[in-house]
ZAMARGU-4260 file (C-alpha; in steps of 0.2 Angstrom, whole numbers, plus 5000, padded with zeros to 4 digits):
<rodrens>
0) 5000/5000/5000 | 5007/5017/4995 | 5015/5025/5011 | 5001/5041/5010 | 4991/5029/5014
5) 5000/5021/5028 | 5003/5040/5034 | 4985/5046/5032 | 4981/5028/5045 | 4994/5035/5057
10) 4988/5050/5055 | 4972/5057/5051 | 4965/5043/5056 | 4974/5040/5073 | 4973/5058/5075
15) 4975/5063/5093 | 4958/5074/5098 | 4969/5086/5110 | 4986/5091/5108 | 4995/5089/5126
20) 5011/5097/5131 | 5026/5084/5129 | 5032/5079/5147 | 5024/5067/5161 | 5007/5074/5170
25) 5013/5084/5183 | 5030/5090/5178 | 5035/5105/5181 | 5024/5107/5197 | 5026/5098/5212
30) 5008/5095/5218 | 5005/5093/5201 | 4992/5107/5198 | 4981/5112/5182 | 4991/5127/5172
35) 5007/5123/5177 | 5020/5134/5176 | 5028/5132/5157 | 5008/5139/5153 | 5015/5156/5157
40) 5027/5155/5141 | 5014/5154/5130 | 4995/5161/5126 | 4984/5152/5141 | 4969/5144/5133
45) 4953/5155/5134 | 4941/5143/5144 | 4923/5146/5148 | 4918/5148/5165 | 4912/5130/5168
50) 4928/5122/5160 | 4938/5135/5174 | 4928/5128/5187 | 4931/5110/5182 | 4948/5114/5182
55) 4950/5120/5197 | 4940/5107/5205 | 4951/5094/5198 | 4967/5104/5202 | 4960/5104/5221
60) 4958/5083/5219 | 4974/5081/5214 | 4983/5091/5226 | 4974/5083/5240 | 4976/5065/5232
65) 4992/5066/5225 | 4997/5047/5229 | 4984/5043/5217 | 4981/5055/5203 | 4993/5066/5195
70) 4986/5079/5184 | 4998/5089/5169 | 4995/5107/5159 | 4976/5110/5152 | 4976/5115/5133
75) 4964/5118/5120 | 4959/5105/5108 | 4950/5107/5092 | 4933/5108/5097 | 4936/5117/5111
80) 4937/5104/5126 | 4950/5109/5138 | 4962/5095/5137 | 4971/5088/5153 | 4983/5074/5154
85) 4982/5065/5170 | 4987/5048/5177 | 4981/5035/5189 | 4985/5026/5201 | 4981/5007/5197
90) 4992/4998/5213 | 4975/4993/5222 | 4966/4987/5206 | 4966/4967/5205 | 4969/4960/5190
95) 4961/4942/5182 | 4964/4934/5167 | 4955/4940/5151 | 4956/4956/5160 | 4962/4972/5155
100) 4980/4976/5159 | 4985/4990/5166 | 5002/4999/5169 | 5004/5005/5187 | 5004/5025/5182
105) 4990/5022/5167 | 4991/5038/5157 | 4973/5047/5151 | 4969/5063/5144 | 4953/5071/5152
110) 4944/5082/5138 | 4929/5093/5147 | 4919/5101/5137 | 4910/5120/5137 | 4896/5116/5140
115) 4889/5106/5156 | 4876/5099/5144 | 4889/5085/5141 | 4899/5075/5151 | 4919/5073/5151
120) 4925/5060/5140 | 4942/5048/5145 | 4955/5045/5131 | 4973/5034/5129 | 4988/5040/5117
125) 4991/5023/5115 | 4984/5007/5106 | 4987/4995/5120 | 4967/4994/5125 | 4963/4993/5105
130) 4949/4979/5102 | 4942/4981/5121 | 4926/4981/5126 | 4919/4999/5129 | 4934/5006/5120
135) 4930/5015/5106 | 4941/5016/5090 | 4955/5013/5101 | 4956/5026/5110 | 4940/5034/5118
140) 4933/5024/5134 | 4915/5022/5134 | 4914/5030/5154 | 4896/5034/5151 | 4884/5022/5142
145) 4868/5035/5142 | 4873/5050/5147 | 4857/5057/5147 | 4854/5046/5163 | 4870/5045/5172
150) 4877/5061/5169 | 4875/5076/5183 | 4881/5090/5180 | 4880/5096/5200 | 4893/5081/5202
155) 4906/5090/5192 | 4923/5081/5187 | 4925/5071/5204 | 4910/5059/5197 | 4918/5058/5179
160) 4935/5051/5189 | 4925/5041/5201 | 4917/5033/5183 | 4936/5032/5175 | 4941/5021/5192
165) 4925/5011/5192 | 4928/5006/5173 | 4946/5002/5176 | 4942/4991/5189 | 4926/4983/5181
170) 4939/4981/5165 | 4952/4974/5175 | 4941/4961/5182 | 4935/4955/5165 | 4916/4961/5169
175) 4914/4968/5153 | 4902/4958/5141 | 4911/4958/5124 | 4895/4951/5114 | 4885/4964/5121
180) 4899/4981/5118 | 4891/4994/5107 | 4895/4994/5090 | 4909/4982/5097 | 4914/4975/5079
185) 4916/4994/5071 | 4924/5005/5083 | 4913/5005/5095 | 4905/5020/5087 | 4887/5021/5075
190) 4894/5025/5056 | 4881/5038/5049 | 4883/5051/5036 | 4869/5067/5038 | 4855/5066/5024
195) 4858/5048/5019 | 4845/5037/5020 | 4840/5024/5036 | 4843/5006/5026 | 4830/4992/5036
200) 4837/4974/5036 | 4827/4959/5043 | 4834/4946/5034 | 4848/4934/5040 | 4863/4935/5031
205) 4868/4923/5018 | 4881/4912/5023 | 4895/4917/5006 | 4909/4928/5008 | 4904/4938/4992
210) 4888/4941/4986 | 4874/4954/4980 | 4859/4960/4988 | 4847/4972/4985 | 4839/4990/4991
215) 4821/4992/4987 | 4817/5011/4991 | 4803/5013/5003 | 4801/5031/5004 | 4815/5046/5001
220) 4821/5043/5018 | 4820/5022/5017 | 4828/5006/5010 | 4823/4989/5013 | 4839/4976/5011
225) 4836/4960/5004 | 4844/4945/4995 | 4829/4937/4991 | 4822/4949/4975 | 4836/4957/4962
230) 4829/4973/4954 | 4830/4992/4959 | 4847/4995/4966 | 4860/4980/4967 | 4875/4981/4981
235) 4889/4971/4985 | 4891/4964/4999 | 4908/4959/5008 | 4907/4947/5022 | 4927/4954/5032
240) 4938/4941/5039 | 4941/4954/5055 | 4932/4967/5065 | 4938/4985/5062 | 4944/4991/5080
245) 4948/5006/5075 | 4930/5009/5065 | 4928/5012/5046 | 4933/5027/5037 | 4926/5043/5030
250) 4936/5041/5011 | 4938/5025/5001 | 4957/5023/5000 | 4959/5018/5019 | 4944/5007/5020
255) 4952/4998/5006 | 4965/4996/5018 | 4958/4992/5032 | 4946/4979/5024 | 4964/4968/5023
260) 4973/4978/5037 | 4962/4979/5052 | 4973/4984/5063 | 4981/4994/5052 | 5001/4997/5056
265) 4998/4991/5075 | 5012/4982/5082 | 5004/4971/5094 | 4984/4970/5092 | 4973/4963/5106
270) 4962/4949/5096 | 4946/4940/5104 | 4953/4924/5092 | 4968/4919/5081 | 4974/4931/5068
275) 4969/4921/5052 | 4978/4922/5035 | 4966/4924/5020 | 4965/4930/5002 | 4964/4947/5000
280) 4948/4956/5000 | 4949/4969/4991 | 4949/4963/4971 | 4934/4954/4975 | 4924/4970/4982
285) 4931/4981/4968 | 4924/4971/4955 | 4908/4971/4964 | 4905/4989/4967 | 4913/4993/4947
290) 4899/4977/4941 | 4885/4985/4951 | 4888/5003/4948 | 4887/4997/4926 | 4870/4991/4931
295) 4863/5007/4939 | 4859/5021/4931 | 4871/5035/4928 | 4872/5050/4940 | 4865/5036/4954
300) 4874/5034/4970 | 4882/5017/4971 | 4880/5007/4990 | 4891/4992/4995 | 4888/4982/5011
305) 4900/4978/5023 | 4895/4961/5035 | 4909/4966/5049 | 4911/4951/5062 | 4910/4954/5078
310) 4925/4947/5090 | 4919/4940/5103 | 4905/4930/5088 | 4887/4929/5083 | 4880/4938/5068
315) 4890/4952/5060 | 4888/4968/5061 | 4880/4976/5046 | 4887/4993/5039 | 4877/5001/5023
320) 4892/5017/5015 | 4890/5023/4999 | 4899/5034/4986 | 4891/5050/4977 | 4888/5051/4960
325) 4902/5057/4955 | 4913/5044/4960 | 4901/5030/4956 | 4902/5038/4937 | 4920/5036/4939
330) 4917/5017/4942 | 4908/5015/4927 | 4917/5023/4914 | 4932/5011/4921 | 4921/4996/4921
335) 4917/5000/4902 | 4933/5002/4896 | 4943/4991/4905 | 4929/4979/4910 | 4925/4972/4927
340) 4937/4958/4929 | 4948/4973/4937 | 4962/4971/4953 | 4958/4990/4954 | 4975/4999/4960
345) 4968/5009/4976 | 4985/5018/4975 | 4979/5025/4961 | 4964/5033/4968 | 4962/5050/4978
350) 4966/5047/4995 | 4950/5060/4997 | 4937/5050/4987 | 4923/5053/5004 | 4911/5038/5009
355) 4895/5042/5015 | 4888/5029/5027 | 4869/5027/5031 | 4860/5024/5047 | 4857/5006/5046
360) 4842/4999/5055 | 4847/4980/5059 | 4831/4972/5063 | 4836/4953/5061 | 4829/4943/5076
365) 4848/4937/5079 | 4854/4953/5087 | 4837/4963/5089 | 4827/4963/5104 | 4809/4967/5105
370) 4806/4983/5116 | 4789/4974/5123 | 4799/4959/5130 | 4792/4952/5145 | 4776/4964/5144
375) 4760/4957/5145 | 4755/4962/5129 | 4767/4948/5124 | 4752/4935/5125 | 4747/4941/5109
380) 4763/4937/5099 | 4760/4924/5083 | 4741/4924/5090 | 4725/4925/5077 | 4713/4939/5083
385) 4698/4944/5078 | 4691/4964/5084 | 4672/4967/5081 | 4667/4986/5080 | 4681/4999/5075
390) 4675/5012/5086 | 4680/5021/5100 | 4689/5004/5109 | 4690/4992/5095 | 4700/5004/5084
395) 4713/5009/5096 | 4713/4988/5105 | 4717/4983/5086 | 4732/4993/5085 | 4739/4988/5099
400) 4737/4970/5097 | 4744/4972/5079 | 4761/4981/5089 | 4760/4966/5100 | 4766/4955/5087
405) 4748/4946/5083 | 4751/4933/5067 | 4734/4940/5059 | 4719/4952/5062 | 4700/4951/5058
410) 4693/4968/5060 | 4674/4971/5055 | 4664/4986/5056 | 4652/4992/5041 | 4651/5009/5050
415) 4657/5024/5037 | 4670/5039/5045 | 4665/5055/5046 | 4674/5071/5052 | 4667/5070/5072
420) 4674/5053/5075 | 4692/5059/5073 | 4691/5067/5091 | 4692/5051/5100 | 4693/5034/5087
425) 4709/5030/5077 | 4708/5038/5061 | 4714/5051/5052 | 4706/5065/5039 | 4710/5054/5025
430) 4702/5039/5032 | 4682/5050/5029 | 4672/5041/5018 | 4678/5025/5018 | 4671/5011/5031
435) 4680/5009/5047 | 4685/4993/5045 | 4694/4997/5027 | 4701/5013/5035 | 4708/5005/5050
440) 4715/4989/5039 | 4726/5002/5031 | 4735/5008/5046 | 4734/4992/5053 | 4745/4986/5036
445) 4756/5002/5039 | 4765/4997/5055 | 4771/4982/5051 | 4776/4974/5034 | 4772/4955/5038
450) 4755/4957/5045 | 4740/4948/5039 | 4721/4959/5038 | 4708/4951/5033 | 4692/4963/5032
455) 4674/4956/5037 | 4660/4967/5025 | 4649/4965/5037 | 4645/4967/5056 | 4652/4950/5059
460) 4661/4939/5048 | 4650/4927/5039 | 4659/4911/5042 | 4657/4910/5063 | 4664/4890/5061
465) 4680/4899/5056 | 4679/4912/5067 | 4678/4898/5082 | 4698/4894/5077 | 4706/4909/5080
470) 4715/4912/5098 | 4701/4928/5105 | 4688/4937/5098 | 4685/4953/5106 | 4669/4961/5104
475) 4668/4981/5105 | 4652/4984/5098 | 4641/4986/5113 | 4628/4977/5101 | 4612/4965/5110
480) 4612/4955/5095 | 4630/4950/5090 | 4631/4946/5109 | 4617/4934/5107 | 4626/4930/5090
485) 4641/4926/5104 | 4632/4916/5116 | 4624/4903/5103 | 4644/4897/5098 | 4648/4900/5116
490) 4643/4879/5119 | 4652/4875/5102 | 4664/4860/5108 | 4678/4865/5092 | 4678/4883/5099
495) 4694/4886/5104 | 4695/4906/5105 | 4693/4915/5119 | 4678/4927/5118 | 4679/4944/5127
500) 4669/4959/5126 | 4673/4978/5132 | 4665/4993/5135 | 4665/5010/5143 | 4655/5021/5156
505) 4641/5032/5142 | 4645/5049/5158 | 4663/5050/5155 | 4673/5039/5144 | 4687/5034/5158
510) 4679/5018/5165 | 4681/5000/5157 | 4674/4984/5156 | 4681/4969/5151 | 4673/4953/5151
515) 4684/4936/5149 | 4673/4921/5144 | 4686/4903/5139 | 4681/4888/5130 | 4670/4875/5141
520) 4664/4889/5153 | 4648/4899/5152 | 4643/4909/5137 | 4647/4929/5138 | 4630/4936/5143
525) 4629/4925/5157 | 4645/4929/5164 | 4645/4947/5161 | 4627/4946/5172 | 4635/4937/5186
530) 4648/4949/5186 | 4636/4963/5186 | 4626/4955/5202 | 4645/4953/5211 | 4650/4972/5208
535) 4633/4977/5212 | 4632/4970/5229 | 4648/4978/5233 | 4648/4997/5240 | 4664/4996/5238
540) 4663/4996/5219 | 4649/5009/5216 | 4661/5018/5206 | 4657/5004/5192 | 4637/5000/5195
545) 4634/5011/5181 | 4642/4999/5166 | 4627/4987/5170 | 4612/5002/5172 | 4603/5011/5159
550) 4611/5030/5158 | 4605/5043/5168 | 4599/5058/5157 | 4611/5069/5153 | 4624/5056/5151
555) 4623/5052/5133 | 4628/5066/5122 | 4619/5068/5105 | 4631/5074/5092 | 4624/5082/5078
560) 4608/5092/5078 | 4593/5079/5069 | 4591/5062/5073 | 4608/5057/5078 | 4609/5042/5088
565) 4613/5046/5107 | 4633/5042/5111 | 4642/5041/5126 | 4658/5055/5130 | 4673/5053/5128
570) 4691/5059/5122 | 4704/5051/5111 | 4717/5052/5127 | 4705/5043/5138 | 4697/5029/5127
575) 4716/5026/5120 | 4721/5025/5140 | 4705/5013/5142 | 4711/5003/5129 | 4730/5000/5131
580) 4726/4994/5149 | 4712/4980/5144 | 4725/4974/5129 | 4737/4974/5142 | 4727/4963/5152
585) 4719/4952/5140 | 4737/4948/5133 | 4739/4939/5151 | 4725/4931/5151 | 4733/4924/5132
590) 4747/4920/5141 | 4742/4908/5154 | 4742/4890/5153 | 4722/4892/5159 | 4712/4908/5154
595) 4699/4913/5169 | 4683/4918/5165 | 4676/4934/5176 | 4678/4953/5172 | 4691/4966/5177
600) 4685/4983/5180 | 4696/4998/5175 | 4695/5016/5180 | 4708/5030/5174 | 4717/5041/5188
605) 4703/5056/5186 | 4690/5046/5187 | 4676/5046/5201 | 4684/5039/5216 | 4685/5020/5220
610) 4697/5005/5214 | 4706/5009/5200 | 4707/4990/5196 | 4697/4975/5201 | 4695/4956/5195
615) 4679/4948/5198 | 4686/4930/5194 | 4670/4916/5189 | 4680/4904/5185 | 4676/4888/5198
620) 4660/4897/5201 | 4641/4889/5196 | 4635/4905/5188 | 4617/4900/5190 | 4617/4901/5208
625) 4632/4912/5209 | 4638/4899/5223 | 4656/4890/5222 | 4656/4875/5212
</rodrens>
């Protein structure tokens, strides 16, 4: 490789973030103090008042701590972080193999920030922690893993050293989880260029070294990746025979590089394996991108894909770059005169040829986990649901369940939208016109791509045998007669679907009612009676004695002047509320081995007083008598 490209590595690559005066930490002043004297030679930095501050307050540590921190000259970096070298103390820190070795002084250099909006960060002027967990590119040490969280300002730079010593101890110790490090496999840092696109992968990743995949465009701001379809926009795709410690690059040359040079000109790197001998990579990934920018049009971006393995193992890391236009033209008018079949001379190429990297969201089940896990909404996941009325419940419960990772949805509702029902149902000014059921089967199919939603014409779906097979039907039409519709299949001995139904107080729109009836238990009228008698005879429940009385006058509100039908009240923010919590709860009625049959009771915070949740459990109970079975 020419040697401006090794000097551009060693260089603008492994460039140091803060220049620091030559000499030891300390040096030149005995208690080792901040702005030691040879600062008096030349222009002292022009800090802001919270750097000064820090500075002083690390300058009063040190003095009083000598024995374990030593402290050199501050100094301006390029962003304008005041830089301070310092050194620790690592006697007391115990050591176990697989742990990170220390030197007995370790050398840092502390960079604080202007502002105290974000935290100090820790860096080494060495390579010796390269390939680390929780070190990134080399050189930065991930000290705070969400600073949003752990960072207080009000602690100043006595917490960030208290966090220096705590990661050096956990890292000495071995306690860092290498398969679960950040970005571990690239740096340690997310690769992503302003303005590009987000690139959606779900797909496991073919097992060849190289090969071709595709980028459907979704939307201006979306790919989808994919080896299943060829079409649209073809990428190479490069699986690497090493993680790149120190990250990718910004310009082409040095990846080229580092694709067969990792570690670049590192003397000793720290591996999780063997190093392993291998063909070059690079001829083979020239070719590609020179063979898949021929195929795209010209004046088109061309993408490449890198599948970077991760060093402690399991699925490789995905990284999506691409090259403008103009470079990608330069790649065809080579691939046409010279043809593909090309060992491409990177020496021969700018250094400065810029990649651009896009935000890649890595869905794959092999190294995503769901943001639900462990939530009772989990019951639903791979489940076959049906929702019965779109309304003011069913519209918002559908969503959810669909969120919940339900396998298929039957939604039914022959009711039309108009402008009014936007104040509190779940649909938009584009849905008016069409029937609730087709509006709502349209978002439904917008949040997730492998849903399946099948829409009933009718009221009800026509083929109640079928119906009988999926895992819950939940009714939230209020209606007498689909109940009755309900309780005639109730006795069916092939049901196997739970049957629930839910509704909500006509006054306010902030109480819920959710009825649970299983297979082999009584049909859904009769338990939703019984419960009614049980939450009736209890004072302490008169919050919830209206869900089984006819309104009082002046509960219902009529919406439109003329023969509108009477409806009850209700906002968007409540009915939304009501319905998260009784998909919450059904999902762990899904969940158990043994669905019960009763009726829980909810009541949002600003409800009327009493119980904001109660269960009236049937199960075990003769509902004819009401007495224990």
């Amino acid at each position: 490789m020419a040697g401006a490209v090794r000097r551009w590595l060693q260089g603008a690559r492994r460039q140091r973030p803060c220049e620091v005066r030559p000499g030891r930490p300390g040096e030149g002043d005995h208690d080792g103090e901040v702005g030691a004297r040879g600062m008096t030679k030349r222009k002292q930095p022009a800090f802001a008042p919270w750097q000064v501050n820090q500075l002083q307050e690390l300058r009063a540590v040190s003095r009083t701590r000598a024995r374990e921190l030593r402290c050199g000259a501050a100094s301006e970096g390029p962003e304008g972080d005041a830089c301070v070298p310092i050194e620790l103390n690592t006697d007391t820190i115990e050591h176990v193999a697989g742990g990170l070795e220390l030197h007995r002084w370790e050398p840092f250099v502390l960079r604080i920030p202007a502002s105290p909006l974000h935290p100090p960060t820790v860096e080494v002027t060495h390579t010796r922690f390269l390939g680390f967990p929780h070190v990134l590119q080399g050189l930065r040490l991930c000290i705070y893993l969400d600073p949003s969280r752990e960072w207080h300002p009000q602690s100043g730079v006595s917490a960030t050293l208290n966090r220096l010593w705590g990661w050096l101890v956990e890292a000495a110790a071995a306690r860092f989880d290498p398969s679960t490090a950040m970005y571990h496999a690239v740096g340690g840092v997310l690769h992503r260029t302003p303005g590009t696109p987000t690139v959606v992968t779900r797909e496991d990743l073919p097992a060849l070294r190289v090969t071709t995949a595709t980028l459907h465009r979704r939307t201006d701001a979306r790919f989808d990746l994919t080896w299943r379809d060829r079409g649209e926009v073809i990428v190479p795709v490069v699986r690497l025979f090493s993680d790149l410690p120190f990250g990718a690059t910004e310009s082409l040359v040095p990846l080229l590089y580092l694709i067969d040079h990792p570690t670049a000109d590192v003397a000793t790197p720290r591996a999780f394996g063997p190093v392993r001998r291998h063909a070059p990579l690079v001829p083979a990934f020239t070719t590609m991108l020179i063979a898949a920018a021929l195929r795209s049009p010209a004046g088109s971006p061309q993408y490449f894909v890198l599948a970077v393995p991760h060093g402690a193992g399991g699925p490789p890391h995905l990284l999506c770059g691409r090259l403008t236009p103009a470079v990608a033209n330069a790649l065809r008018t080579v691939g046409r005169k010279r043809g593909t079949a090309l060992d491409l001379n990177p020496t021969l190429l700018d250094v400065e040829v810029p990649i651009e990297w896009c935000n890649m969201s890595d869905e794959r089940e092999a190294v995503t986990t769901r943001r639900d896990v462990d939530r009772p909404v989990n019951g639903f996941a791979g489940k076959s649901v049906h929702v019965w009325g779109c309304g003011g419940l069913g519209s918002w419960i559908a969503e959810f369940v669909v969120r919940a990772g339900a396998r298929e949805i039957t939604i039914c509702d022959p009711g039309v939208v108009t402008g009014g029902l936007l104040v509190r149902q779940n649909y938009t000014e584009t849905s008016i016109g069409e029937t609730k059921a087709r509006a709502l089967a349209t978002r439904l199919r917008s949040l997730r791509d492998d849903i399946v939603v099948h829409v009933a014409d009718g009221a009800i779906p026509d083929d109640l045998v079928a119906v009988l097979g999926a895992d819950i039907i939940i009714d939230a039409t209020v209606s007498n007669a689909v109940t009755s519709v309900l309780d005639a299949t109730a006795d069916v001995a092939e049901r196997r679907a739970v049957i629930v139904q839910v509704a909500t107080d006509v006054a306010s729109g902030t109480l819920g009612l959710v009825t649970i009836c299983p297979p082999r238990s009584a049909s859904p009228s009769t338990i939703d009676n019984r419960a009614g008698q049980v939450v009736g005879a209890d004072p302490d429940l008169e919050l919830y004695h209206g869900l089984w009385q006819e309104p009082l006058a002046g509960d219902e509100i009529v919406p439109t002047r003329g023969c509108s039908v009477p409806t009850f009240h209700g906002s968007a923010a409540d009915l939304a509320a009501v319905a998260g919590v009784a998909t919450s709860l059904l999902g762990a009625h899904l969940a158990a081995s043994t669905p019960i049959a009763g009726a829980h009771l909810i009541a949002l915070p600003h409800a009327a007083s009493g119980p904001r949740h109660h269960f009236v459990s049937l199960t075990g109970t003769d509902l004819s008598t009401g007495v224990a079975a």
